[in-house]
MILOTI-537308 format. One record per residue (C-alpha): x, y, z; residue in one letter. Coordinates in steps of 0.25 Angstrom, whole numbers. Layout:
<markols>
+-------+-------+-------+---+
:    xx :    yy :    zz : r :
+-------+-------+-------+---+
:     X :     Y :     Z : A :
...
+-------+-------+-------+---+
</markols>
This chain:
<markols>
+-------+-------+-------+---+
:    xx :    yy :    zz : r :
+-------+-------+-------+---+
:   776 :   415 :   332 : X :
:   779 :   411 :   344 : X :
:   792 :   404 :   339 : X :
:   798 :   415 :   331 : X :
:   796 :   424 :   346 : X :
:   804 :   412 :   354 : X :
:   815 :   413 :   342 : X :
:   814 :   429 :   344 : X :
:   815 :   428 :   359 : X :
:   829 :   419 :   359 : X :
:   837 :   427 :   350 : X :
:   833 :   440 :   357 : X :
:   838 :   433 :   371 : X :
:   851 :   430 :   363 : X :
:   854 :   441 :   358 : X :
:   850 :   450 :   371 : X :
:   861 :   440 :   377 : X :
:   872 :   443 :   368 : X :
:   868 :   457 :   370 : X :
:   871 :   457 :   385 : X :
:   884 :   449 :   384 : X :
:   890 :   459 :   374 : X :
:   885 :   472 :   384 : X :
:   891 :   461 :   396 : X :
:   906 :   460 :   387 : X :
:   905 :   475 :   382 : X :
:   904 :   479 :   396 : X :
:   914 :   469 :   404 : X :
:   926 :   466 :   394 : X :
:   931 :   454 :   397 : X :
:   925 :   441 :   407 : X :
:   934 :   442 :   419 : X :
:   945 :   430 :   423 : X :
:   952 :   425 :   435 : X :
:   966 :   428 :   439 : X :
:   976 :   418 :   430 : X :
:   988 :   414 :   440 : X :
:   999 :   410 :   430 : X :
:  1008 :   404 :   440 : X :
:  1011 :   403 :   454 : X :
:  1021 :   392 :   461 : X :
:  1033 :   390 :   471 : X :
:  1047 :   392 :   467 : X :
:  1052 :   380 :   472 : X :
:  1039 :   372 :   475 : X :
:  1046 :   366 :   487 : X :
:  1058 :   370 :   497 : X :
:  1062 :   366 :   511 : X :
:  1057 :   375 :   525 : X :
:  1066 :   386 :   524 : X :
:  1067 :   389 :   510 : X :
:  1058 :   399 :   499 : X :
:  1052 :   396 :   489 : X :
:  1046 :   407 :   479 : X :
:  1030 :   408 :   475 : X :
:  1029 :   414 :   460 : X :
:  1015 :   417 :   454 : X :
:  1010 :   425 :   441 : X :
:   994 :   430 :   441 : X :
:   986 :   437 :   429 : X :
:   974 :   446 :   431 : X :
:   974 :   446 :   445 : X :
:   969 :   456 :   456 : X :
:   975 :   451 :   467 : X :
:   986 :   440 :   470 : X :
:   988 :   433 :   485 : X :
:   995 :   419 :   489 : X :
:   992 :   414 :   502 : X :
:  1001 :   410 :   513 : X :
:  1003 :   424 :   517 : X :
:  1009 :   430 :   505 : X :
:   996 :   438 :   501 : X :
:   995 :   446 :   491 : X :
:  1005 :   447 :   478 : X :
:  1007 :   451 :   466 : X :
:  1001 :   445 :   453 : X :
:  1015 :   439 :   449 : X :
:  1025 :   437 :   459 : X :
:  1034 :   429 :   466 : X :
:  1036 :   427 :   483 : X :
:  1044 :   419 :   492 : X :
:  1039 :   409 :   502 : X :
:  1044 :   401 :   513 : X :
:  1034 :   392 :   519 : X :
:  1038 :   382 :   531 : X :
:  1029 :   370 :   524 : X :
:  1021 :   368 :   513 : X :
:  1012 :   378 :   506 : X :
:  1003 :   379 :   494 : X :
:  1002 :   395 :   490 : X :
:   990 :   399 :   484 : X :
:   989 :   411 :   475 : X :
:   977 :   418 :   472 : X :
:   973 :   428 :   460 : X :
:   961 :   438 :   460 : X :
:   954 :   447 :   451 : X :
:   939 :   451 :   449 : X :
:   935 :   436 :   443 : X :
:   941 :   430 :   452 : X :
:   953 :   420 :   461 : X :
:   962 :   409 :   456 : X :
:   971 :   404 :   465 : X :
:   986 :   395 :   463 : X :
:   993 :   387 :   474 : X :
:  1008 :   384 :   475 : X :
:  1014 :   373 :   484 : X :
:  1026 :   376 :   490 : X :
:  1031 :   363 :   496 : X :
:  1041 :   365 :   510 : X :
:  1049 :   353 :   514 : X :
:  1053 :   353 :   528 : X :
:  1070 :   355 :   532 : X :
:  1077 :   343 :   529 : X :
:  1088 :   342 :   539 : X :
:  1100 :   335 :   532 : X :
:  1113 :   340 :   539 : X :
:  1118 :   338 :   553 : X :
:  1127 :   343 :   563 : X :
:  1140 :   341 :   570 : X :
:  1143 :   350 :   584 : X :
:  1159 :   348 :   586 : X :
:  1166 :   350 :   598 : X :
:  1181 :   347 :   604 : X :
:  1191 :   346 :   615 : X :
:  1198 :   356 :   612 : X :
:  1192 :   364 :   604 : X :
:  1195 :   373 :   590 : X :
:  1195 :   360 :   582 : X :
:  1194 :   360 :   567 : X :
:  1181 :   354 :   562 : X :
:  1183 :   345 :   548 : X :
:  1171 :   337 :   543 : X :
:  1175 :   327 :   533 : X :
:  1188 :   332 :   531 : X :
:  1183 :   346 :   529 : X :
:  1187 :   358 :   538 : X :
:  1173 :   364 :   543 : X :
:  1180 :   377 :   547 : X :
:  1174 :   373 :   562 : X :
:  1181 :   371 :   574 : X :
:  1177 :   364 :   586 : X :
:  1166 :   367 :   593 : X :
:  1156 :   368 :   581 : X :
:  1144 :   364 :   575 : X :
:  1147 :   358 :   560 : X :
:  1132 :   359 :   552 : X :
:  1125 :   354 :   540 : X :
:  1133 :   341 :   542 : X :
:  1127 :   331 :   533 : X :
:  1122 :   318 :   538 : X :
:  1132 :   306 :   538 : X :
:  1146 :   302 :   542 : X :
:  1156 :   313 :   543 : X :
:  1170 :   316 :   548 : X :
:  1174 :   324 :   560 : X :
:  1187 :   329 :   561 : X :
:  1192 :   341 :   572 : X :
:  1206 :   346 :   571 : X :
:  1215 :   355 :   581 : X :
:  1228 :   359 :   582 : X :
:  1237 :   350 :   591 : X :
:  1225 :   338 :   592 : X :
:  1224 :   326 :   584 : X :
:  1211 :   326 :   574 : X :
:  1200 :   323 :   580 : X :
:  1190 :   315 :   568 : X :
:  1177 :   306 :   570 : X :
:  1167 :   302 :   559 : X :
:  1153 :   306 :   563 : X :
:  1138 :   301 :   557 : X :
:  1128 :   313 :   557 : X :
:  1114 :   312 :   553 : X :
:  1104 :   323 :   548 : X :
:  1100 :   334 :   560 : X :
:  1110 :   329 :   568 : X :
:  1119 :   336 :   578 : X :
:  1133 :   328 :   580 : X :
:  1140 :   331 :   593 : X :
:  1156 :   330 :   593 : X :
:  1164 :   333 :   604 : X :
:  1179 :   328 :   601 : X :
:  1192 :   328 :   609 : X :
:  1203 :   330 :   602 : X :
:  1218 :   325 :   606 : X :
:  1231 :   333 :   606 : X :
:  1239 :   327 :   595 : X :
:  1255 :   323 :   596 : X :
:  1263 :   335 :   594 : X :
:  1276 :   332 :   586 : X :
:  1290 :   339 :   582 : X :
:  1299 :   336 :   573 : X :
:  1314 :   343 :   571 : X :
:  1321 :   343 :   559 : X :
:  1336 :   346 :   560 : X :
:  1341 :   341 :   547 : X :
:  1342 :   353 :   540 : X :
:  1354 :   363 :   531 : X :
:  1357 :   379 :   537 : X :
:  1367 :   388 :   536 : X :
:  1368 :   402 :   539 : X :
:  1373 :   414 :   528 : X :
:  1382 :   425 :   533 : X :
:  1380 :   440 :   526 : X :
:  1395 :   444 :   529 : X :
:  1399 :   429 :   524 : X :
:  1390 :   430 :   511 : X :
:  1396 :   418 :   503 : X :
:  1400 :   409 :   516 : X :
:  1392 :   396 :   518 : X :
:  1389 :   393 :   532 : X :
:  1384 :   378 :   530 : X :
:  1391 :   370 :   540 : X :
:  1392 :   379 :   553 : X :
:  1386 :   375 :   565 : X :
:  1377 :   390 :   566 : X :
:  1366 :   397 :   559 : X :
:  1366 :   413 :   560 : X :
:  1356 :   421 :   558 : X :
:  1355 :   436 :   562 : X :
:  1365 :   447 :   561 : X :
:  1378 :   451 :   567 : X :
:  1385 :   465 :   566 : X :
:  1382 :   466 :   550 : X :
:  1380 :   451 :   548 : X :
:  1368 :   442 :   545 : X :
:  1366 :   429 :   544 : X :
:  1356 :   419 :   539 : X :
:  1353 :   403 :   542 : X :
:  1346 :   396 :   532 : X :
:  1342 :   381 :   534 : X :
:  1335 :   371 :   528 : X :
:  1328 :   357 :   534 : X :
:  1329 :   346 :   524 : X :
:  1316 :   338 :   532 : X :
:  1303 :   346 :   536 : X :
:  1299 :   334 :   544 : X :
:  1293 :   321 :   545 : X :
:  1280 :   325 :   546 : X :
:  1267 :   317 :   546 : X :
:  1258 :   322 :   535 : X :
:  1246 :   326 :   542 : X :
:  1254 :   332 :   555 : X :
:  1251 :   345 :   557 : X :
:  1264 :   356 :   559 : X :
:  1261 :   366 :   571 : X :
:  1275 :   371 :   571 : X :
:  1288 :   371 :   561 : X :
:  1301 :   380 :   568 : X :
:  1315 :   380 :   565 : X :
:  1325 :   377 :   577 : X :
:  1338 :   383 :   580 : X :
:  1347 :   382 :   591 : X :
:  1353 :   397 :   595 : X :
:  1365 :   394 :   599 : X :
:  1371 :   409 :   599 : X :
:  1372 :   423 :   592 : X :
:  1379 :   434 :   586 : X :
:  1377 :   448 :   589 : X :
:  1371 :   454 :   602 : X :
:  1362 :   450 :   610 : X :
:  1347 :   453 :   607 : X :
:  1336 :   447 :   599 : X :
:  1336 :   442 :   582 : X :
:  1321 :   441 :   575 : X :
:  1325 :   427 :   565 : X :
:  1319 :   427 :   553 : X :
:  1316 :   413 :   546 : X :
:  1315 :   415 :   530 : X :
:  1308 :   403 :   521 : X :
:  1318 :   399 :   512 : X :
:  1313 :   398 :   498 : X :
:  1324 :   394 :   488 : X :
:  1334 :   382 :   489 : X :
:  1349 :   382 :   497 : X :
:  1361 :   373 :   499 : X :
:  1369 :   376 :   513 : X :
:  1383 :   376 :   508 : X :
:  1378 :   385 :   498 : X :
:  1371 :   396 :   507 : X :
:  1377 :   408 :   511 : X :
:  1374 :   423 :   512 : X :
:  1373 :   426 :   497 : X :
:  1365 :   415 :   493 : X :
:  1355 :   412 :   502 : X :
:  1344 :   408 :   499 : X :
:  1331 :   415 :   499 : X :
:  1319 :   417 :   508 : X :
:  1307 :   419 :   508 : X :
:  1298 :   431 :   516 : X :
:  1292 :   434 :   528 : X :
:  1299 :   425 :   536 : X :
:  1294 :   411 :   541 : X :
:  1297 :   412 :   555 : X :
:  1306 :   420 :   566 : X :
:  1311 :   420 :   578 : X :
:  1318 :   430 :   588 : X :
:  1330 :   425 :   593 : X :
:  1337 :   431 :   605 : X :
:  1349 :   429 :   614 : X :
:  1338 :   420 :   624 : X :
:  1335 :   411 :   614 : X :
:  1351 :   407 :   614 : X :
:  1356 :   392 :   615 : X :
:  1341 :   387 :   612 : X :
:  1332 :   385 :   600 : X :
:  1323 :   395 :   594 : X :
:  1314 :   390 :   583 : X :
:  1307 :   398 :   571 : X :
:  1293 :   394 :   568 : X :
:  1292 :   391 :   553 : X :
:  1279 :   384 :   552 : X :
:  1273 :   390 :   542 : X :
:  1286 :   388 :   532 : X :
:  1286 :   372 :   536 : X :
:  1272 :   371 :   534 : X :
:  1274 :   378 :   519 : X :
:  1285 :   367 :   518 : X :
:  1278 :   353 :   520 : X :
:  1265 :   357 :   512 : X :
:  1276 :   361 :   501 : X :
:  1269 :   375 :   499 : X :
:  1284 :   380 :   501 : X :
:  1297 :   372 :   499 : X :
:  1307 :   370 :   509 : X :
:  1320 :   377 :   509 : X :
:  1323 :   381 :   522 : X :
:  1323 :   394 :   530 : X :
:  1332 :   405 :   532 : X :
:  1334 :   413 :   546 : X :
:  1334 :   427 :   545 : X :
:  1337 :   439 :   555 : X :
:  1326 :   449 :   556 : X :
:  1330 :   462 :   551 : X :
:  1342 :   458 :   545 : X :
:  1355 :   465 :   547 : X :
:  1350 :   473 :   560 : X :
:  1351 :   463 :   570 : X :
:  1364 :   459 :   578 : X :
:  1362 :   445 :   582 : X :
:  1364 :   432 :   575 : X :
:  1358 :   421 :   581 : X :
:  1366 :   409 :   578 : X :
:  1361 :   394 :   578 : X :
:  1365 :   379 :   577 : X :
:  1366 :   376 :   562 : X :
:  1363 :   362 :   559 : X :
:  1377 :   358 :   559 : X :
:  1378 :   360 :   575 : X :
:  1382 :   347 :   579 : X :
:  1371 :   347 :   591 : X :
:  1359 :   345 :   581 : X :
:  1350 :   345 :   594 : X :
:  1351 :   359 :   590 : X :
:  1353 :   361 :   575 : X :
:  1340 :   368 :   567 : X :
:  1327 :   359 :   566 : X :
:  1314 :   360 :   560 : X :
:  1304 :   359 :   571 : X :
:  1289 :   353 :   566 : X :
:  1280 :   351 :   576 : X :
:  1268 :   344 :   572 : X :
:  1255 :   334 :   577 : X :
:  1247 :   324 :   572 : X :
:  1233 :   329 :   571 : X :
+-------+-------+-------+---+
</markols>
């Protein structure tokens, strides 16, 4: 009897027990869980001081979401950036009602590395070209040249009318170089060319060939114009790595035509090829515009030398951008002036004062 009432006693505890848990499930749902943090990490995990690097995290079934380090709280899928000075581990933290869960990501700092170094240039005089290893820096003296890498390197400083000035240097990392250089005038030399062809073409003598007179004309007189044309054979024997500060044609004034005043000459870059017994005012040969060079000539400049700068044509000339054919003088406003300036041709017997291609030049 009093078995059967122990049997009796343990089912009816069971089954008051299932009881309760089905009234406990049918009142609540579903069991609470934690927060799931799906991901959270530093995009790159390591950078040097100075730079950013971006924290990236995704949270389920959170209430709230919060990273330390003073970015508080955020949303439950998100991205920030960060720039810490030196090493840090963020730590994210999820709640809800059940309750925390927390994940860490270390962002690694690595301190400035300095790897360049830097040269402070100074010179006597100054305004020189900076060139670092044969590469113009775009600088000129007194300047500070940067990010130098560590090692040997090659200074060179140019200015106009000194020689260059070059030393090889050795810098290291952080360093600070200091050059003060003196640079030296550099040789000024000038060279004349005489040995050229010209003649001069008459517009009231169309087909005469003026070759071997002593005299070039240009200008006009009463309702005649001329023209000289001449051609140097040489452009000079100068040293490859001179460098040209001045090209000009010479000629000897020795008189005029016409009355007294003042001519603007023209000088033309000739572009097509001639012969001197050949030229005369019909055939001349062409030229080319605007001018290469001009000079205004009056009745002061007589028996002495007036010279037309035409640097800009001998330089074209020597590199070969443009081919050498002469040049032809020109009066301004042809036609409307009345005076002829007349010069030695290079069949005066005096060659002290026949034309000549002038080149001054120096050594840098």
């Amino acid at each position: 009897m009093n078995y059967r009432k122990m049997i009796f006693f343990k089912y009816f505890v069971q089954f008051f027990i299932l009881i309760a848990l089905v009234l406990i499930v049918g009142c609540s749902g579903t069991t609470p869980t934690t927060p799931v943090i799906s991901f959270f990490s530093a995009n790159p995990p390591s950078i040097t001081a100075g730079e950013s690097s971006t924290l990236s995290w995704s949270v389920t079934d959170a209430t709230s979401v919060t990273i330390d380090h003073g970015i508080g709280t955020v949303e439950s899928t998100d991205t920030t950036a960060v720039s810490p000075t030196s090493t840090t581990t963020y730590t994210l933290t999820a709640t809800n009602t059940a309750g925390s869960v927390t994940s860490t990501a270390t962002l690694t700092v690595n301190p400035i590395v300095i790897i360049y170094g830097s040269i402070d240039i100074k010179s006597t005089p100054t305004s020189a070209t900076i060139v670092l290893d044969d590469i113009a820096t775009g600088k000129f003296t007194p300047a500070v040249l940067t990010n130098v890498e560590p090692g040997n390197h090659k200074i060179t400083l140019k200015r106009t009318f000194c020689k260059n000035w070059e030393s090889t240097i050795s810098i290291e990392a952080g360093e600070t170089l200091n050059i003060d250089a003196n640079l030296q005038e550099a040789p000024l030399f000038v060279e004349c060319i005489t040995d050229c062809i010209d003649v001069f073409v008459d517009k009231n003598l169309p087909d005469t060939n003026f070759e071997n007179l002593s005299s070039l004309y240009v200008g006009d007189h009463g309702s005649n114009s001329f023209r000289s044309i001449i051609y140097f054979f040489e452009l000079g024997d100068i040293p490859q790595d001179a460098v040209i500060t001045n090209a000009s044609v010479r000629f000897y004034y020795r008189d005029n035509l016409g009355a007294t005043g003042t001519i603007l000459i023209h000088a033309y870059e000739v572009i097509e090829g001639w012969y001197g017994s050949q030229i005369n005012w019909n055939n001349m040969p062409a030229i080319n515009s605007p001018n290469a060079g001009n000079i205004l000539i009056g009745d002061s400049q007589l028996k002495s030398f007036i010279f037309i700068d035409v640097t800009d044509l001998y330089l074209s000339w020597i590199d070969h951008s443009k081919s050498n054919y002469g040049i032809m003088l020109k009066g301004s406003n042809e036609g409307t002036n009345n005076y002829a300036p007349i010069f030695f041709s290079s069949e005066y017997t005096d060659t002290s004062k026949t034309p000549g291609l002038i080149i001054r030049y120096y050594i840098p």
